[in-house]
C-alpha positions in Angstrom: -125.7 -32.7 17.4 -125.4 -36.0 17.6 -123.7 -38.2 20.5 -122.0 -41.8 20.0 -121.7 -43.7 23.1 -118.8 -46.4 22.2 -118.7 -50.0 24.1 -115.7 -49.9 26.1 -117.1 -52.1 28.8 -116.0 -50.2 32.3 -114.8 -47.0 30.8 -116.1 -44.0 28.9 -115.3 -42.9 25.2 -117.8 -40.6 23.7 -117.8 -38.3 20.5 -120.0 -35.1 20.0 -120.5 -34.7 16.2 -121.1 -30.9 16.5 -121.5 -29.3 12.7 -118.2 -27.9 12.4 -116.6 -29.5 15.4 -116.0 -33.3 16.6 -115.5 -33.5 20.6 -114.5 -36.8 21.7 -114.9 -36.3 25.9 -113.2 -39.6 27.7 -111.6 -42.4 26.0 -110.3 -44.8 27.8 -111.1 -48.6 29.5 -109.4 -49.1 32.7 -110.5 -52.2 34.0 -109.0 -55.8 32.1 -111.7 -57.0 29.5 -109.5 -59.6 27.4 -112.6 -62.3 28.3 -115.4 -60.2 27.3 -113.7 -58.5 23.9 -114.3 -61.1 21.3 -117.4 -62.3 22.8 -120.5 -62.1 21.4 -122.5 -61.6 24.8 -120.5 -58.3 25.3 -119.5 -57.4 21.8 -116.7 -55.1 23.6 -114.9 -52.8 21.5 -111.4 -53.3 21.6 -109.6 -50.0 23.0 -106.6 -50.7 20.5 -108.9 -50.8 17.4 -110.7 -47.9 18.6 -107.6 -46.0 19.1 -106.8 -46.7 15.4 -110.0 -46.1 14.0 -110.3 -42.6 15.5 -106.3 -41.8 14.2 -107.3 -43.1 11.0 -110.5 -40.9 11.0 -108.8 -37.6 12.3 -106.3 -37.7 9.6 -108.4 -38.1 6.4 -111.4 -35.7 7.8 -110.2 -32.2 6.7 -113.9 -30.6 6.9 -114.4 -30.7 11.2 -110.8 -30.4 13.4 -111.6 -32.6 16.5 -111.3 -31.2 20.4 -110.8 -33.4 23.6 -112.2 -33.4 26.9 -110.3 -35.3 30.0 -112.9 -34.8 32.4 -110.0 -37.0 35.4 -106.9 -39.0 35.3 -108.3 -42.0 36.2 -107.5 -44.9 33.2 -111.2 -45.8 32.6 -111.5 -42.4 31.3 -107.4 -41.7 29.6 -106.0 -44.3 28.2 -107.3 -44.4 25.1 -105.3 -41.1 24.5 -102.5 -42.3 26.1 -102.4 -45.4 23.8 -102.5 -42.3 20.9 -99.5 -40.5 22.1 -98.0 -44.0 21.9 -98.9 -44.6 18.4 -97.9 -41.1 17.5 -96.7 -38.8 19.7 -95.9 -36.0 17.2 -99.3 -35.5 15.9 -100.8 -32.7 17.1 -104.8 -34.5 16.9 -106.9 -31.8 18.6 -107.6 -28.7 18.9 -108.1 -27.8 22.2 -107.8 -30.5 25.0 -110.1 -29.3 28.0 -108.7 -30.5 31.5 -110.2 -29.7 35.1 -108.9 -26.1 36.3 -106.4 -25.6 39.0 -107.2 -23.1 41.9 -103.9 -21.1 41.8 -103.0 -17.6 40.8 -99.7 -18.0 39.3 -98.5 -15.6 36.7 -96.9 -18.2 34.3 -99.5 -19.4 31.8 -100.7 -22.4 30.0 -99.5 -25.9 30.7 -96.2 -24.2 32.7 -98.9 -22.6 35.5 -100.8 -26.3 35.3 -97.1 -28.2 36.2 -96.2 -25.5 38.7 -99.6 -26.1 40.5 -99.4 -29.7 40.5 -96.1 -29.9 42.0 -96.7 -27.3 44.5 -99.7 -29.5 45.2 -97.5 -32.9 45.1 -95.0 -31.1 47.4 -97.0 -29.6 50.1 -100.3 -32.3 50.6 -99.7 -35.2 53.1 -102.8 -36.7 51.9 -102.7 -39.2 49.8 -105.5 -38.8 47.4 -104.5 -35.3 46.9 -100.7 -36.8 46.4 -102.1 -39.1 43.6 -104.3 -36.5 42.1 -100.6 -34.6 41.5 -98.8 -37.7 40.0 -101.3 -38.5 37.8 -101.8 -35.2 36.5 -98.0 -35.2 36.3 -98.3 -38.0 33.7 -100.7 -37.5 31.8 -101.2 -32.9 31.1 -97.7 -33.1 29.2 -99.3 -35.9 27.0 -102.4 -34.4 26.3 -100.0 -31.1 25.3 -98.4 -33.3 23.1 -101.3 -34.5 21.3 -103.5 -30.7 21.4 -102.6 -27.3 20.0 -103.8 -26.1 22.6 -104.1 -26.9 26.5 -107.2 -25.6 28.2 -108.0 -25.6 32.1 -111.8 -25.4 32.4 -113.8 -24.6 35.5 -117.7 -23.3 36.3 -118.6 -20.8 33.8 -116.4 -21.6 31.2 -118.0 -21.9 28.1 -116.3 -22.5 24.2 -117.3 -20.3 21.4 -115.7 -22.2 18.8 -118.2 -25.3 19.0 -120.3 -22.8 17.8 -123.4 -24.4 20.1 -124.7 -23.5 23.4 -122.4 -25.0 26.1 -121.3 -24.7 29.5 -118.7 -26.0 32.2 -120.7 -26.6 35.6 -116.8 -27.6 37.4 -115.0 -27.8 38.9 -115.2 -24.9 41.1 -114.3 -21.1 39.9 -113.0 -20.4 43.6 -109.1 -19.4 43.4 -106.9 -20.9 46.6 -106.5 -18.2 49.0 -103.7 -19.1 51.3 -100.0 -17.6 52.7 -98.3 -15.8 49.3 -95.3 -18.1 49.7 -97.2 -21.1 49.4 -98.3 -19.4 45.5 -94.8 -18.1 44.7 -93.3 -20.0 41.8 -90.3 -19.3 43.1 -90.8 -21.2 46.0 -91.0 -24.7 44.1 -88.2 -23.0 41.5 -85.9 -22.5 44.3 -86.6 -25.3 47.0 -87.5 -28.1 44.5 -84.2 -29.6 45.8 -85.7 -29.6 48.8 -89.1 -30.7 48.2 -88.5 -33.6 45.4 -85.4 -35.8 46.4 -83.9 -38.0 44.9 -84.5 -37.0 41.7 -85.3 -32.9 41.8 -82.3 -32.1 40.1 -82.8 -34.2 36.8 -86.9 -33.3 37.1 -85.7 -29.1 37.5 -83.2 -29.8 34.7 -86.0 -30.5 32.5 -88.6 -28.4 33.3 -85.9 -25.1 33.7 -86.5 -25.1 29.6 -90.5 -24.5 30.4 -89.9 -22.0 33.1 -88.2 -19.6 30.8 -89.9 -16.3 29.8 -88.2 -16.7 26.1 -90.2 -20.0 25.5 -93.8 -20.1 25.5 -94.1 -24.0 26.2 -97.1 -25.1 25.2 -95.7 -28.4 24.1 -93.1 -30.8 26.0 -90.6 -32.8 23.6 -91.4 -36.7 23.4 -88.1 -37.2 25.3 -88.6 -34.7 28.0 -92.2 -36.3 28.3 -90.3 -39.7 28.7 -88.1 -39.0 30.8 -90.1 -37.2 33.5 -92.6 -40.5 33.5 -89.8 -42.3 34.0 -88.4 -40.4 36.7 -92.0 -40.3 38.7 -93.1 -43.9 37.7 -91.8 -45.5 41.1 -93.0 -42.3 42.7 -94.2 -43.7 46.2 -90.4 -44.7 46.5 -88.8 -42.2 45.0 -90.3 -39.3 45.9 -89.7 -37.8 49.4 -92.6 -35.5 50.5 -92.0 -32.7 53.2 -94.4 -33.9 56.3 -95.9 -30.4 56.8 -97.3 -30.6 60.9 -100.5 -28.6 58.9 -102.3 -29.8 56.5 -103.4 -26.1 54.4 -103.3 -27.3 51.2 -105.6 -30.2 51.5 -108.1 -28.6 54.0 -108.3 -26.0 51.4 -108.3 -27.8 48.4 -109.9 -31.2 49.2 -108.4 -32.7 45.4 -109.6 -35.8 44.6 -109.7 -36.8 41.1 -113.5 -38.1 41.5 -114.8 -34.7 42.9 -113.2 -32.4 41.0 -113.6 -33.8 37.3 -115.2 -32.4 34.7 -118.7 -31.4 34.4 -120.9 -29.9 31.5 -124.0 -29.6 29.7 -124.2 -28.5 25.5 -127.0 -28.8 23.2 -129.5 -25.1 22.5 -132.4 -24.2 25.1 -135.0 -27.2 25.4 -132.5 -29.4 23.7 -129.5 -29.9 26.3 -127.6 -32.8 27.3 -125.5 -33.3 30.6 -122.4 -35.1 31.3 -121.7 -35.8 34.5 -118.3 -37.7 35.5 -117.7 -39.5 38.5 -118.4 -36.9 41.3 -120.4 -38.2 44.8 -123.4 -37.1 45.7 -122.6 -33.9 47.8 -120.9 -32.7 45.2 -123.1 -33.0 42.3 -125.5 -30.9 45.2 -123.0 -28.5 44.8 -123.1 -28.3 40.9 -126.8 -27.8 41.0 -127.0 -25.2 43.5 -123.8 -22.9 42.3 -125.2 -23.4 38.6 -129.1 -23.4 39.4 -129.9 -26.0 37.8 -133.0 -27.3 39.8 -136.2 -28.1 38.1 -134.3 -28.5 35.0 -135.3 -31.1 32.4 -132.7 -32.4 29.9 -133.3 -34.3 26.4 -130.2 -36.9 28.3 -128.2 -37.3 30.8 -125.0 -39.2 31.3 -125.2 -40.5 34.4 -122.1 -39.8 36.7 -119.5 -42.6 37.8 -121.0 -45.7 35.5 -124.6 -45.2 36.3 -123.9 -45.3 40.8 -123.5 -41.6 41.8 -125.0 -38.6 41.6 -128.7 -39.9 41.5 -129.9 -38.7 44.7 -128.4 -35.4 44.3 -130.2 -35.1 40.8 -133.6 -36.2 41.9 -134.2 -34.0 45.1 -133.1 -31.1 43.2 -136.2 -32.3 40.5 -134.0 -32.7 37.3 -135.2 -35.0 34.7 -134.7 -36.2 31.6 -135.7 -37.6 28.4 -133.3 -40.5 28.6 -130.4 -41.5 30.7 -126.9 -43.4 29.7 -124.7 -45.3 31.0 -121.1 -46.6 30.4 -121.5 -49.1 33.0 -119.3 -52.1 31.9 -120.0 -56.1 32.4 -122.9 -56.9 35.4 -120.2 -58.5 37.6 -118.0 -55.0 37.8 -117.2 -53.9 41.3 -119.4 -51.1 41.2 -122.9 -53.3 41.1 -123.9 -50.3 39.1 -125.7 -48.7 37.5 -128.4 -47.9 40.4 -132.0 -48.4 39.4 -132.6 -45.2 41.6 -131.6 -43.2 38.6 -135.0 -44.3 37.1 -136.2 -41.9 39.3 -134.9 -38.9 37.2 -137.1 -40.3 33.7 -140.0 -38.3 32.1 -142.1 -38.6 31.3 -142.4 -42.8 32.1 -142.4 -43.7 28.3 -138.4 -42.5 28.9 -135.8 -45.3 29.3 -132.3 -45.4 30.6 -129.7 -47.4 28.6 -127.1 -49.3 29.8 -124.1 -50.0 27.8 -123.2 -53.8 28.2 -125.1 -54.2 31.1 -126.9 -57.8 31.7 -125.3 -58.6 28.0 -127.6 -56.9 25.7 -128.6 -53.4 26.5 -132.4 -52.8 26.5 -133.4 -50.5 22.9 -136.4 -48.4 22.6 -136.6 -45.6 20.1 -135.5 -42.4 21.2 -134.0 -40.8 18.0 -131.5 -44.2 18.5 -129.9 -46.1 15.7 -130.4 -49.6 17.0 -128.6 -52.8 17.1 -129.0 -56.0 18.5 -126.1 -56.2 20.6 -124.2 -53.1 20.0 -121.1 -51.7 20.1 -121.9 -48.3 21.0 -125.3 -46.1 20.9 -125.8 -43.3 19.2 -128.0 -40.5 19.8 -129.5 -37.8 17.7 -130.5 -34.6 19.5 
């Protein structure tokens, strides 16, 4: 297995080279980097040319088929495959695209159950991290359908048999919603959506009527229907009308947030694994180690969670170490003051280092099965 860490400055885009299968997990660069990209302090690449390359590769390579993993819908981690759709949005480019599981037992499968969930979440949360969780979902599942075969919710215990490699999904959560049965009746955003999404429920049922129907199996929306319902949810703070529910059910249940309940997993054979975290807090990652039993475990690398700033504490009083840590932390000034030198902690044994991708300018090398570089533009690691 080998990993490639690209440099995308404050975002994440990583490939797995597996031997029969390419998994690129994240791809995307949210915050604005047109003064670093183009300088040779940084040596950024830019998210464009990286989107072309990896069309470009896809196409010609006929030996692997390639997979994607979305581990949130936060920009620093999408856009790249948005800017893919936008290049071309009738390629189907992966395999499988792997997106963080929804808690709801509807009947209706595949990317129709995800929709139904995140509207029944849009419509019944007053919360507004929950709220944007369910818009930006909204946008970006029916692109990802557009770009996959396949669309695949994952959650704790899932694992792929097709990457032919041991593997595992640590989250989100496995636990299914249990609430009132009208909340989890489809027909109850089928036949109230009028209701529920004003002004514009009529044109968004109109489109999504085709989805709903048992004849059509839906794994794919149109480029136009994908269109238009972006366009129709774009201004959604002033366009949408939410029902102010007096309780609050769904989001004392649920507690979304697109942080805490992203993607989480850990690949590689026994004595040879690798863990990616994502951007979950503290007490969450607690929870990841205690519902998957991962104390006292020590991995050959981790990648550290939210740019090198959370999940350190959690990692090291539950004694996990590893052989080496990354991470996608973007330019020293970011926002995030990242990545946190308490991650150190998690290193063994001390001839272990943890790399930074364009952190302080030039990322600090030691050989660790790395293919070096002076300033790079991405790391690349052979487990």
């Amino acid at each position: 297995m080998r990993t490639i860490f690209y440099n995308v400055g404050h975002g994440e885009a990583i490939k797995i080279k597996l031997e029969h299968k390419i998994i690129i997990r994240d791809f995307g660069q949210a915050l604005s980097t047109k003064k670093y990209i183009g300088n040779p302090r940084h040596n950024l690449l830019d998210i464009d040319c990286l989107v072309s390359y990896l069309i470009k590769e896809i196409s010609q390579n006929k030996s692997k088929t390639y997979d994607a993993i979305v581990s949130h819908a936060h920009e620093d981690h999408y856009n790249g495959f948005e800017k893919m759709y936008k290049m071309n949005p009738k390629y189907k480019f992966f395999e499988n695209s792997y997106i963080p599981w929804l808690p709801f037992g509807l009947k209706t499968k595949g990317l129709n159950s995800y929709l139904l969930s995140l509207l029944i979440i849009l419509s019944m949360s007053k919360h507004s991290k929950t709220r944007d969780y369910a818009r930006r979902w909204l946008f970006l599942a029916p692109k990802m359908s557009a770009l996959s075969k396949h669309i695949i919710p994952v959650k704790q215990g899932y694992s792929e048999p097709n990457w032919r490699i041991q593997n595992r999904f640590l989250w989100p959560s496995d636990k299914v919603l249990t609430t009132s049965s009208s909340l989890l009746e489809e027909s109850f955003l089928v036949n109230h959506i009028d209701s529920v999404l004003t002004p514009i429920s009529n044109q968004f049922r109109e489109i999504l009527s085709k989805y709903f129907d048992d004849e059509i199996q839906g794994e794919s929306f149109s480029t136009e229907d994908i269109e238009h319902m972006e366009a129709l949810l774009k201004d959604n703070e002033a366009r949408i009308n939410i029902i102010r529910r007096e309780e609050t059910v769904l989001f004392n249940l649920l507690k979304l947030e697109l942080d805490n309940h992203s993607v989480v997993f850990e690949i590689g054979e026994e004595d040879e694994k690798s863990l990616f975290l994502s951007d979950a807090y503290n007490p969450t990652v607690s929870r990841i180690i205690n519902l998957n039993k991962l104390n006292n475990y020590h991995y050959k690398f981790i990648k550290t969670g939210h740019h090198g700033t959370r999940g350190e504490n959690a990692l090291f009083k539950q004694n996990i170490t590893a052989k080496c840590l990354v991470s996608c932390s973007g330019p020293a000034n970011n926002r995030w003051s990242g990545p946190s030198l308490a991650y150190n902690k998690l290193l063994s044994p001390s001839s272990s280092k943890h790399y930074c991708l364009d952190w302080n300018y030039i990322a600090k090398w030691n050989k660790i099965g790395i293919y070096n570089f002076s300033i790079p533009k991405a790391m690349v690691f052979k487990i």
